[in-house]
Every structure is written in structure tokens, then in C-alpha cells.
C-alpha positions in Angstrom: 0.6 8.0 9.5 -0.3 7.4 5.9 -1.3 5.0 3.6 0.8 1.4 4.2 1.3 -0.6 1.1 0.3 -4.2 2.2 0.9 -7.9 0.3 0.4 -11.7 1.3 3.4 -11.4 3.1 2.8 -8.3 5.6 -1.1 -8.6 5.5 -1.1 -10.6 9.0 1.6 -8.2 10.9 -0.2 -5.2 9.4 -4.0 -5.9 9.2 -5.0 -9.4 11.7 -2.2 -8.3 14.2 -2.6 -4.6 14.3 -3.5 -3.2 17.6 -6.3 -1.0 16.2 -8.9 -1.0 13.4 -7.5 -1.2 9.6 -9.5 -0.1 6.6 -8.3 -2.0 3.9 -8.5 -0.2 0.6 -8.6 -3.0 -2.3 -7.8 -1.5 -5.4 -5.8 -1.9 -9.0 -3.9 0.9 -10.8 -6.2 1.2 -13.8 -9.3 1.4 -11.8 -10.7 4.9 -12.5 -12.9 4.6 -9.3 -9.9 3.9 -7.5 -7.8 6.6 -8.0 -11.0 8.7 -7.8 -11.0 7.2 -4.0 -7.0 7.3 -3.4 -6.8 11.1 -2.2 -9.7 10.8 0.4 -7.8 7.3 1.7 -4.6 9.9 1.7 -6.2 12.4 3.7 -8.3 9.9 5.7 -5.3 8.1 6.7 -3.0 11.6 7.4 -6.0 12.7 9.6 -7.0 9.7 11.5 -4.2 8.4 13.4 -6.5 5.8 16.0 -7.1 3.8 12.8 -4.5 2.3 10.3 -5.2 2.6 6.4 -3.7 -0.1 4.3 -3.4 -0.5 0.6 -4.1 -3.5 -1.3 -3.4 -4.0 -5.1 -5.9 -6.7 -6.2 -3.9 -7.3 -9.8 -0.7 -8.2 -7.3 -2.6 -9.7 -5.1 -4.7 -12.1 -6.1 -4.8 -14.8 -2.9 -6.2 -11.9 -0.5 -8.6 -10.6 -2.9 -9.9 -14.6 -3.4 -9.7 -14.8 0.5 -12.2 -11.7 1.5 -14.0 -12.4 -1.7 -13.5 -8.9 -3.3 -14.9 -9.3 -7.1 -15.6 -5.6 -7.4 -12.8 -2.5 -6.7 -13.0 -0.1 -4.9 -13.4 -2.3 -2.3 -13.3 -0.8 1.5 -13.1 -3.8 4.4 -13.0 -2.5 8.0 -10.9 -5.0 10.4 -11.5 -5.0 14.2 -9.3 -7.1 16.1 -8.3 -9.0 12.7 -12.1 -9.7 11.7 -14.5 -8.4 9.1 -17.0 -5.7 10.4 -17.8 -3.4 7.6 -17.2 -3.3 3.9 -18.0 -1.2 1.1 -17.9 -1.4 -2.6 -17.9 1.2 -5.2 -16.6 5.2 -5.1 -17.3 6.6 -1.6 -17.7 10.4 -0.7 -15.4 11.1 2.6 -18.6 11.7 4.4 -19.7 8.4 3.5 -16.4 7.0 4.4 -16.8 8.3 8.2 -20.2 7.2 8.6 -18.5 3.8 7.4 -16.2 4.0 10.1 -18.0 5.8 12.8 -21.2 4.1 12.3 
């Protein structure tokens, strides 16, 4: 499915309304971490197609970093059913990043 570019405006059809989990990726374009993490998002999101894998620019988007109180990018937040059930902060490995989702 890929990586879905969400904002303010499509975050509740595409992340509290979505019919499955969503890992959020919060991130900024001159975070070096970030685009560290960006191709293993990529190929998490082309690989796992039960889970949808949104994008989040935190420069852009200011209101929904303030609203799930992300100071620090990379910034991973696992939705289930529209609610918070995991997060992670910092670089993460793609083994890591299963064991985030499958654990």
C-alpha cells in the first residue's frame, strides 16, 4: 500500500477512522534520523498490508505534533481503533520496528 502522506485535515479519515492499526511516522525533512528511518517505513509499509503507515511532517504540522505530544523525531505512534498503544522515539532497526508492532 505504501506510505500515506497525512495532515490536520485527513488525520481523522486516515488514522482515528481507519479500519486497522496505523503507525504513524512523525518526522521533518531535515531530520537525519528520519530519513535514516524513511526506507524501512517504505518497505514496512509495501510489506505489511493488515496495517496502514502514515506520514506525518511535524515542521507542517504543528497542531498534531502538540496533540500526541511529540517533542523528539523520529517519532513512531501505533493507533488501534483510533487510540494510542505504542510509541517509539529515536532511529529504529526493522527488527525493532516488528517487535514494536508485533509485541
Amino acid at each position: 500500500m505504501g506510505v500515506i502522506e497525512v495532515n490536520k485535515s485527513n488525520f481523522e479519515k486516515e488514522v482515528i477512522n481507519s479500519g486497522k492499526k496505523v503507525l504513524a511516522d512523525f518526522n521533518a525533512d531535515w531530520c537525519g534520523p528520519c530519513k535514516m528511518l524513511k526506507p524501512i517505513i517504505e518497505e514496512f509499509a509495501n510489506n505489511n498490508t493488515d496495517i496502514k503507515v502514515v506520514s506525518i511532517n511535524v515542521d507542517n504540522e504543528d497542531e498534531l505534533s502538540e496533540k500526541y505530544n511529540v517533542s523528539s523525531i523520529p517519532c513512531l505512534v501505533l493507533f488501534d481503533k483510533g487510540k494510542e498503544i505504542k510509541r517509539n522515539v529515536g532511529l529504529i532497526s526493522r527488527d525493532d520496528l516488528d517487535n514494536l508492532i508485533g509485541g
